[in-house]
C-alpha positions in Angstrom: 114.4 87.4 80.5 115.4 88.5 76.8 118.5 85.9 76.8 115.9 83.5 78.2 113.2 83.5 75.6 115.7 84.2 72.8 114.5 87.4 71.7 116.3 90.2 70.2 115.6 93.8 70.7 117.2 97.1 69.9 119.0 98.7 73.0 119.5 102.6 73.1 120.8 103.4 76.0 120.1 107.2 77.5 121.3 109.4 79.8 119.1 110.3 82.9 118.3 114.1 82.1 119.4 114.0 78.5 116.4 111.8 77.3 115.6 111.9 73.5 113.0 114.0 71.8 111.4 111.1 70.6 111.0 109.1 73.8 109.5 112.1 75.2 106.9 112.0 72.9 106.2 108.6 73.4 106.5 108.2 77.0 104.2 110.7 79.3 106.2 110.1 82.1 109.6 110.0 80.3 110.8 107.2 82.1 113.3 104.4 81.2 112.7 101.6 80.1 110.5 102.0 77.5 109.5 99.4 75.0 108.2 100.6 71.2 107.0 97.2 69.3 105.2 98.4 66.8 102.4 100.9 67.5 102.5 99.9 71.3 104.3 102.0 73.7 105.2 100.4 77.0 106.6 102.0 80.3 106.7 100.5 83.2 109.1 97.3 84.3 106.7 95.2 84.7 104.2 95.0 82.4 107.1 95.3 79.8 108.0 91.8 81.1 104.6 90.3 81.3 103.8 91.4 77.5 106.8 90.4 76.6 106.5 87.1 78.0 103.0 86.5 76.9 104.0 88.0 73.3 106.8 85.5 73.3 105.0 82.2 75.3 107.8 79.8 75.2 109.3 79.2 77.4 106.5 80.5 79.6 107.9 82.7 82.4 104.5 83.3 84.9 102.9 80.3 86.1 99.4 78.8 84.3 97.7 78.2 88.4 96.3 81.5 88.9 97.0 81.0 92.8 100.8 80.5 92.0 100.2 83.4 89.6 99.0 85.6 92.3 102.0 84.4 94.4 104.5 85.1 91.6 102.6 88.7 91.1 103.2 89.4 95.0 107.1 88.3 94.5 107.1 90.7 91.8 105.5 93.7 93.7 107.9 92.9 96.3 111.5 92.9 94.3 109.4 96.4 92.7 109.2 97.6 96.6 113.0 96.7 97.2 114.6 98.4 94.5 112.2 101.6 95.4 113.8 101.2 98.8 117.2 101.2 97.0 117.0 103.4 94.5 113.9 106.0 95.3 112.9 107.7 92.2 112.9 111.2 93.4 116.3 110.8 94.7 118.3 109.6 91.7 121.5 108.6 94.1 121.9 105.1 95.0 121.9 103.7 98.4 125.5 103.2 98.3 125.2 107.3 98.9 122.2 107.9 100.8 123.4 105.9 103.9 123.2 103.3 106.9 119.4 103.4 107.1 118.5 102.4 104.0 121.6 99.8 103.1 120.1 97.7 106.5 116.2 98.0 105.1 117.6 96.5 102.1 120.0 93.6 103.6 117.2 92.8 106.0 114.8 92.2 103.2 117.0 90.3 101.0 117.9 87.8 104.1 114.3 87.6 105.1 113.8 86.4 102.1 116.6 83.3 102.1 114.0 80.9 103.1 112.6 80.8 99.8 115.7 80.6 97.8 116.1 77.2 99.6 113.1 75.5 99.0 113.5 75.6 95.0 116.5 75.4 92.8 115.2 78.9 91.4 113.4 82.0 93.4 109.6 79.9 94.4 110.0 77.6 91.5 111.3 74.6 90.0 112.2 77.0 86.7 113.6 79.9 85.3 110.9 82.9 86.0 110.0 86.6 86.0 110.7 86.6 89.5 114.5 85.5 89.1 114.6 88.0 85.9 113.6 90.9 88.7 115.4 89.8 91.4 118.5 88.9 89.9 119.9 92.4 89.2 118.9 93.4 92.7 121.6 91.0 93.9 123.8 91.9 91.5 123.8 95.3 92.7 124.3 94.6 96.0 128.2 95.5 96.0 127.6 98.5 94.6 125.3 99.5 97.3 127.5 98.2 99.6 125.9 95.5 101.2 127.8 92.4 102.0 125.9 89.4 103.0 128.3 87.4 104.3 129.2 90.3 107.0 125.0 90.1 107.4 125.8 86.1 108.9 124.2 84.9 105.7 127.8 83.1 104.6 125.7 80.5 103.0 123.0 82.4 101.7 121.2 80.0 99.8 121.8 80.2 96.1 121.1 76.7 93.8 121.9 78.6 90.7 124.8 80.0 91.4 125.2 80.6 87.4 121.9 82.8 87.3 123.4 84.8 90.6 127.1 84.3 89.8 127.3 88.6 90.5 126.6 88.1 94.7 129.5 85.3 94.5 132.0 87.2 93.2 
C-alpha cells in the first residue's frame, strides 16, 4: 500500500517481547504496528490503512459506492479472520508449528476464495486495493506455513497479477 501511494515512512522494526519504552507509552495495548504521524497514534492494521489511504487520496485504495465499500470492508474483515486463524495472537507460533488442523482451515479458505481472484484482474476489482495490500502477505506466507496449493488441486489457482503475488509462484 505504502509503495502504492508513494509514501515514505520511517520503519523501526522491534522485537516481540523487547518492545521500546516509548511505544509502550504510546500504544495501550503494545501492539505492532503502530503508526505516530504527528500527534495521532494509530494501532490497529486496519484503520492504519484506511487513514493512511484517506490521508494520502490518490490513488484511492477503498471504493467511492458505499455498497462496494461495504463489500471491500467484509473482504477486509475476512483476510483479518484468516491471519487470526494463522497466526492467533495468544499463541505467538505460526501455523507452520501449531499443526494439521489449522494449516487445512487456512488452505480451505484461501481456495474458497479462488472464485473471486478470477472474476477481476485484481482481488474483487478492476484496480490495485486495500484488499490486495491485506491479502497479499497472507499468500506470501503461505510456504512458510506450509501450505502448498498446488498439492490442495488448485495448480492453476487463479492469479492475473502474477507480479503483485509473484511470492505463491515461486
Amino acid at each position: 500500500m505504502l509503495a502504492e501511494k508513494g509514501i515514505n515512512i520511517d520503519i523501526i522494526n522491534v522485537e516481540p517481547g523487547a518492545l521500546p519504552e516509548d511505544l509502550l507509552d504510546l500504544n495501550p495495548y503494545h501492539s505492532v504496528p503502530t503508526l505516530v504521524d504527528r500527534d495521532l497514534v494509530l494501532y490497529d492494521s486496519r484503520v492504519i490503512i484506511e487513514y493512511l489511504d484517506e490521508r494520502f487520496p490518490h490513488p484511492p485504495l477503498m471504493p467511492v459506492d458505499p455498497v462496494t465499500r461495504a463489500q471491500f470492508r467484509l473482504a477486509l474483515y475476512r483476510i483479518e479472520r484468516i491471519g487470526t486463524a494463522s497466526h492467533n495472537r495468544s499463541n505467538k507460533r505460526p501455523i507452520a508449528s501449531r499443526g494439521v488442523r489449522l494449516r487445512k482451515i487456512l488452505r480451505d479458505q484461501i481456495l474458497a476464495s479462488s472464485e473471486a481472484f478470477k472474476a477481476k484482474p485484481f482481488f474483487l476489482s478492476d484496480e490495485f486495493s486495500l484488499v490486495d495490500a491485506t491479502i497479499a502477505p497472507v499468500l506470501w506466507r503461505l510456504q512458510a506455513y506450509g501450505i502448498d496449493l498446488a498439492t490442495a488441486g488448485a495448480v492453476d489457482f487463479p492469479l492475473r497479477q502474477p507480479h503483485l503475488y509473484a511470492p505463491v509462484l515461486s
